[in-house]
C-alpha positions as CSV (number, residue, x, y, z in Angstrom):
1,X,98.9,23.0,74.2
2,X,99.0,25.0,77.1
3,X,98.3,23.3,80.8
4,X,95.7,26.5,81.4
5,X,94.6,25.9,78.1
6,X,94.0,22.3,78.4
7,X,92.4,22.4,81.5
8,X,89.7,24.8,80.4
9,X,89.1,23.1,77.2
10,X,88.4,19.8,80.0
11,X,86.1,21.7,82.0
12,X,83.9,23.2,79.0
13,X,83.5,19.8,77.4
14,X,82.6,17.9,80.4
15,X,80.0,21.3,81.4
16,X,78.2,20.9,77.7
17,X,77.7,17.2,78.2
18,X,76.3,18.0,81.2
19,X,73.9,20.7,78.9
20,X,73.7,18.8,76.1
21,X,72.0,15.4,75.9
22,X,74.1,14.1,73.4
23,X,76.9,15.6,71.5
24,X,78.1,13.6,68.3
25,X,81.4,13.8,66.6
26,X,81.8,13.4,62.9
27,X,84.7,13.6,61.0
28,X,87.2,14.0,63.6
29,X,89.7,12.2,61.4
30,X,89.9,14.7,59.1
31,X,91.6,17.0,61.4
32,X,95.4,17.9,60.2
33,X,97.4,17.0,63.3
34,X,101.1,19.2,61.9
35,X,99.1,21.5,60.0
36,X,98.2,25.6,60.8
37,X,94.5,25.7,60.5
38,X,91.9,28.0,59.5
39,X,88.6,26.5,61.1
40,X,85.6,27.9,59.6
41,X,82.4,26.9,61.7
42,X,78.9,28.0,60.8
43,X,77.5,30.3,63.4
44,X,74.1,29.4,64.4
45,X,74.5,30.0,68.0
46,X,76.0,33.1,69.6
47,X,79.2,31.9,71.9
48,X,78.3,28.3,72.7
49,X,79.4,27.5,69.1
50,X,82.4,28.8,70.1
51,X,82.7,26.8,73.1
52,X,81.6,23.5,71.5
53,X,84.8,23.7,68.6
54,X,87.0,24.9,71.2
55,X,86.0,22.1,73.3
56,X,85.8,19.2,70.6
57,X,88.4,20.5,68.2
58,X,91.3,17.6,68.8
59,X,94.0,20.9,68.6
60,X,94.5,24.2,70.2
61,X,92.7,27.7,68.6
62,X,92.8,31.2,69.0
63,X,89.5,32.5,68.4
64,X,88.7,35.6,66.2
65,X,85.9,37.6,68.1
66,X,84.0,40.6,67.2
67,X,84.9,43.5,68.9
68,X,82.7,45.1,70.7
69,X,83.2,42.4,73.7
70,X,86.5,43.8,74.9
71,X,86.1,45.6,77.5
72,X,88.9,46.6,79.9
73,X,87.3,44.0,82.6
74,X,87.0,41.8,80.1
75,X,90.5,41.8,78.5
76,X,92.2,38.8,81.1
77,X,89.9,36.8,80.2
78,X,89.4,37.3,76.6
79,X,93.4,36.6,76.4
80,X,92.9,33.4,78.8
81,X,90.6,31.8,76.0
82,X,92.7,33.0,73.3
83,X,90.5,35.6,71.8
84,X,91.3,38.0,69.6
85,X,89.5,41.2,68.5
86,X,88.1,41.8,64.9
87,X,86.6,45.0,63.2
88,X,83.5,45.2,61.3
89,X,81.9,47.7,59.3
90,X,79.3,48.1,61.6
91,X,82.1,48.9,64.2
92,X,82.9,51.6,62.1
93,X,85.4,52.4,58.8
94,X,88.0,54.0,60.7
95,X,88.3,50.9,62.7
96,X,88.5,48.9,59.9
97,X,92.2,49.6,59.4
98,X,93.0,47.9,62.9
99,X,92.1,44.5,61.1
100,X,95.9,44.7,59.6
101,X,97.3,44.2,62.9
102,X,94.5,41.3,63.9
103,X,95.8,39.9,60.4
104,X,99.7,40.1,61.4
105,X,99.0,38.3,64.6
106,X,97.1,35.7,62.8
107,X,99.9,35.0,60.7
108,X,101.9,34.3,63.5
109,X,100.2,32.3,65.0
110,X,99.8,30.0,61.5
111,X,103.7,30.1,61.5
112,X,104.0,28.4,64.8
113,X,101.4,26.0,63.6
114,X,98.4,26.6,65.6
115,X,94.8,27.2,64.9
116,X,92.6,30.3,63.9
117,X,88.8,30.4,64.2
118,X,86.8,32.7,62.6
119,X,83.1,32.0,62.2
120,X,82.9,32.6,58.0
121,X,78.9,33.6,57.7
122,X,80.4,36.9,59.7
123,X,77.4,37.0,62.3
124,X,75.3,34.3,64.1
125,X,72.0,33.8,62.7
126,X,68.9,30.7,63.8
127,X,69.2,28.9,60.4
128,X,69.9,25.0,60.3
129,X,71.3,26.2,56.7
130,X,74.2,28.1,55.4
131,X,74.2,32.0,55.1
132,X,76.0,33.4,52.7
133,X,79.7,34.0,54.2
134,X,82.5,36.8,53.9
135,X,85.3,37.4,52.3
136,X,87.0,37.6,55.6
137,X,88.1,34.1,55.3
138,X,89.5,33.5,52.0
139,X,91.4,36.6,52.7
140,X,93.0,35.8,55.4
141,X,94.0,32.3,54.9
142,X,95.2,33.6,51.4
143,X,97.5,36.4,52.6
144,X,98.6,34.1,55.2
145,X,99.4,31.2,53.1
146,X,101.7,33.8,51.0
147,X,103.4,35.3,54.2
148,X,104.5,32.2,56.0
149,X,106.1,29.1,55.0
150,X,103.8,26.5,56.2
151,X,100.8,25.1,54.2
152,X,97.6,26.1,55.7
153,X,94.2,24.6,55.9
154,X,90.8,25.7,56.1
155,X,88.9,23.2,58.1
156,X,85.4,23.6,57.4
157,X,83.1,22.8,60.4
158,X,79.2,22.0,60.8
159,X,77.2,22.8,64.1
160,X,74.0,20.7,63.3
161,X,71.5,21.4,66.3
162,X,68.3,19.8,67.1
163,X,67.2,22.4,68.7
164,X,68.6,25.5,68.8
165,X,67.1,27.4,72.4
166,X,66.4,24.0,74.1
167,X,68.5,22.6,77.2
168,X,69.4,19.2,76.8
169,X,69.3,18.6,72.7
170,X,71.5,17.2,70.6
171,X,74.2,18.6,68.8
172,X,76.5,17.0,65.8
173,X,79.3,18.2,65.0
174,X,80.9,17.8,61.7
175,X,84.7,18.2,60.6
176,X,84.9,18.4,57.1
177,X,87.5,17.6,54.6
178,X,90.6,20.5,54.8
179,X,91.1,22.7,52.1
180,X,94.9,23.3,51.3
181,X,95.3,27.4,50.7
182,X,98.4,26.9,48.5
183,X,96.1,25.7,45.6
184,X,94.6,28.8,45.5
185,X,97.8,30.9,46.0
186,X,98.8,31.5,42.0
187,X,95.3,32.4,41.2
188,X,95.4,35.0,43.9
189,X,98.6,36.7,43.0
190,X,97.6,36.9,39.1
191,X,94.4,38.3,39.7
192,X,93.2,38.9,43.4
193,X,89.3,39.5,43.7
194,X,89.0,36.0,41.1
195,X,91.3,34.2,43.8
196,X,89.0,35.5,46.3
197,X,86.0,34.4,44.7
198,X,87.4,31.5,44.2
199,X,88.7,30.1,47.7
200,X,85.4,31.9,49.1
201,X,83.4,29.3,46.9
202,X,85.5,26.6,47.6
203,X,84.9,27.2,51.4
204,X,81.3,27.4,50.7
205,X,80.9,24.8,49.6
206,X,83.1,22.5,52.1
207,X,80.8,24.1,54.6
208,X,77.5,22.7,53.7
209,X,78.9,19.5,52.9
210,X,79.2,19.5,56.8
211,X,75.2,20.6,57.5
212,X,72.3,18.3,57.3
213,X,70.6,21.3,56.0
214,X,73.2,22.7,53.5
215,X,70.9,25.3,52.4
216,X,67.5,27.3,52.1
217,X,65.0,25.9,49.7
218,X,61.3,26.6,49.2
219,X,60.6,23.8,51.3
220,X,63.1,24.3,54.4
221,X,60.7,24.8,57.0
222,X,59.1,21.4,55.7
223,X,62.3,19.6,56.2
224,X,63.7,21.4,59.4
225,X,60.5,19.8,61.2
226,X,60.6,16.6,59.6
227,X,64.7,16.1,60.1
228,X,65.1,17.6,63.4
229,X,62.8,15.3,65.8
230,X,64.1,13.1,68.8
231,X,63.5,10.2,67.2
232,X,66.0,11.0,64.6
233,X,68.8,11.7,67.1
234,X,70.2,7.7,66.6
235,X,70.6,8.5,62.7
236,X,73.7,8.7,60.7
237,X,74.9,12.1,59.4
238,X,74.4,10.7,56.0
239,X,71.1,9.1,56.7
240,X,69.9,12.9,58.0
241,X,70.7,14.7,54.9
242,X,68.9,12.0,53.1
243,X,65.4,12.2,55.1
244,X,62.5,13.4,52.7
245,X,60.7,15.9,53.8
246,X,56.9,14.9,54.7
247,X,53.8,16.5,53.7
248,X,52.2,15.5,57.2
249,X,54.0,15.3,60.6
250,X,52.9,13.8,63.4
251,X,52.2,16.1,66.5
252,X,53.6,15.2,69.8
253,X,52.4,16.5,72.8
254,X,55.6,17.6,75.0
255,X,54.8,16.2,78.6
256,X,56.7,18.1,80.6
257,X,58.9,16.5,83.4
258,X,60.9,19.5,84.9
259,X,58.5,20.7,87.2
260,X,60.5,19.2,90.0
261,X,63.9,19.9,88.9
262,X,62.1,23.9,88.8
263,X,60.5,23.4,92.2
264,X,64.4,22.4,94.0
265,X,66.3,24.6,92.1
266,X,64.0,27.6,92.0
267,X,66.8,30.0,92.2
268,X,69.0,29.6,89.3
269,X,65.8,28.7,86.9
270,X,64.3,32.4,88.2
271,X,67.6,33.8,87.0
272,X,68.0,32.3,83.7
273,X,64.0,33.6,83.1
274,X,64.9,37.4,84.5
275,X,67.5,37.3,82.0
276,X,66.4,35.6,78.7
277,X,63.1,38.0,79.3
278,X,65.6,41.0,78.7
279,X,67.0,39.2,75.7
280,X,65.1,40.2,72.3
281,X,67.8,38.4,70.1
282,X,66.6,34.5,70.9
283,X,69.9,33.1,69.1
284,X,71.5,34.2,72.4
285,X,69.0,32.4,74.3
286,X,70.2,28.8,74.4
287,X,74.1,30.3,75.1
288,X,72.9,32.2,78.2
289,X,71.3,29.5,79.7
290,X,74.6,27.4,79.1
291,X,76.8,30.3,81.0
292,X,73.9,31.1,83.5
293,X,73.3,27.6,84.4
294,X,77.2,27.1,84.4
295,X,77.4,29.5,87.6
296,X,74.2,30.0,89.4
297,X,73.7,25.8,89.7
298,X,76.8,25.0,91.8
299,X,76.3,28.3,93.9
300,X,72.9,27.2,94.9
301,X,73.9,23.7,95.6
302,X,76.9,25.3,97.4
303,X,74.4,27.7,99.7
304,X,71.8,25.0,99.9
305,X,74.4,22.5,101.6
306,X,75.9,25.0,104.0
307,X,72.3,26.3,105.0
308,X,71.1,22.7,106.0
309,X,74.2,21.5,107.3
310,X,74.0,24.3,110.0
311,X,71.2,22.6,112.0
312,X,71.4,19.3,110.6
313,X,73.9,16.4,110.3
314,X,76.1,16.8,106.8
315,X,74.9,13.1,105.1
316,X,71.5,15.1,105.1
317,X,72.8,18.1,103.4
318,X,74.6,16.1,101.0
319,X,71.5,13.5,100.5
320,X,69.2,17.0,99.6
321,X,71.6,18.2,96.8
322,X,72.4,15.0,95.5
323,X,68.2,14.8,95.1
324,X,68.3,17.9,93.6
325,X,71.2,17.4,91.2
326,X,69.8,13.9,90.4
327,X,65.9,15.0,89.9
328,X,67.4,18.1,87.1
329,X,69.5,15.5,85.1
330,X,66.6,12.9,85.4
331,X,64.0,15.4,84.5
332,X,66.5,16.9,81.1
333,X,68.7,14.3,79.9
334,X,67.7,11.2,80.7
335,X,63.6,11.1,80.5
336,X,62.0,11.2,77.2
């Protein structure tokens, strides 16, 4: 692991326990240490789940990311965080064929035994359950496993949210049990579409084993409300998927306790509004107050010190910040 690379993974997990109010790991153990992995997350965030594996994962990924973010501005720092481009359809069929090349690299990367995300449900989506996933996947980590001499994993992963727009929830994650590729190889090279279907259903299902909410029923919306409530947050994975779903739910009324934080930090809560407004998909929401928050924050505690501290003494610029930074983490994270 890089020194870069390492750093930044330090930064981003101590700036989402800062946005989070608790983030649980589950299953960390189950991460190959000598192993090339394909890690296989469930996308029900838009690039905060990317953050949160990249962050937690106990190993070093390169990230498989759609497209249509890579711009030429962009490109330094897309290679930074170890991004790399991917085509869909709806990027167009003669950009399809560039996918070989993205494919190439990723079997390079396997062969030096690093890591490969690729979120398998193929776009994000505000589900606690599983969507139905790709073929992208089983593909890859099949045609890899044959090029390359290592044994690669898929590592499934489940992002369980509490809430999924709210500052300050809780998030589990889940690392589930790897699935070695090689079983699937002789299947594959006999008859490839069954050895698709195959390793695609075997991922499947090693995905929801790692969601409290492995998938939609008739009655989802009856358990999302009944599962996903602060009091909960103490449970057990286990003990979450096995909460019955009741008929009546008591209402709590949410007392709100930011109004000060808003009042001494109007700036950056004016931005994070101007721009979620102009937001229709919400699943972006909760990711854009994450990267918002990440800059506009410090820059206003950063202005607001330097203002005061030009006509009065520095312990009184630093006393006013400290109130503000104190009354937004009292008023998010800590008070019920």
């Amino acid at each position: 692991m890089s020194l870069i690379y390492s750093f930044i993974k330090v930064f981003f997990r101590f700036a989402l326990k800062c946005y989070f109010r608790r983030i649980e790991i589950v299953g960390v153990e189950n991460v190959p240490k000598d192993s090339p992995l394909l890690i296989t997350p469930n996308h029900q965030n838009a690039f905060l789940d990317a953050f949160l594996v990249g962050a937690f994962a106990p190993t070093e990924l390169h990230f498989l990311t759609r497209s249509d973010v890579f711009k030429w501005w962009s490109m330094p720092v897309m290679k930074l965080f170890n991004m790399i481009p991917v085509y869909r359809i709806r990027d167009g069929y003669s950009r399809l064929s560039k996918n070989e090349a993205i494919f190439k690299a990723c079997e390079e990367i396997f062969a030096r035994k690093k890591s490969v995300l690729m979120f398998a449900e193929g776009d994000h989506g505000e589900h606690h359950y599983l969507r139905p996933i790709t073929k992208g996947a089983a593909r890859l980590a099949l045609q890899s496993q044959i090029s390359i001499e290592g044994d690669i994993k898929v590592l499934p992963v489940g992002l369980n949210y509490f809430d999924h727009q709210a500052a300050c929830g809780k998030v589990m994650i889940v690392f589930g049990e790897p699935i070695p590729v090689s079983e699937f190889v002789p299947q594959y090279k006999e008859h490839n579409g069954k050895g698709l279907n195959t390793m695609k259903d075997r991922i499947t299902e090693a995905m929801k084993s790692t969601l409290i909410i492995p998938e939609k029923t008739e009655d989802y919306e009856l358990v999302r409300r009944t599962v996903f409530r602060r009091k909960n947050e103490p449970l057990s994975f286990s003990k979450l998927r096995n909460i019955q779903p009741k008929d009546q739910i008591e209402i709590t009324v949410k007392q709100s306790h930011h109004i000060f934080a808003r009042i001494l930090n109007p700036i950056p809560f004016m931005v994070i509004r101007k721009v979620l407004a102009g937001v229709d998909d919400v699943v972006f929401h909760s990711s854009l107050k994450f990267a918002i928050g990440l800059i506009f924050f410090p820059l206003w505690w950063l202005g607001v010190f330097f203002a005061i501290k030009l006509s009065l003494e520095i312990i009184t610029a630093l006393t006013v910040v400290l109130i503000m930074i104190f009354t937004l983490f009292a008023s998010y994270k800590w008070l019920k």
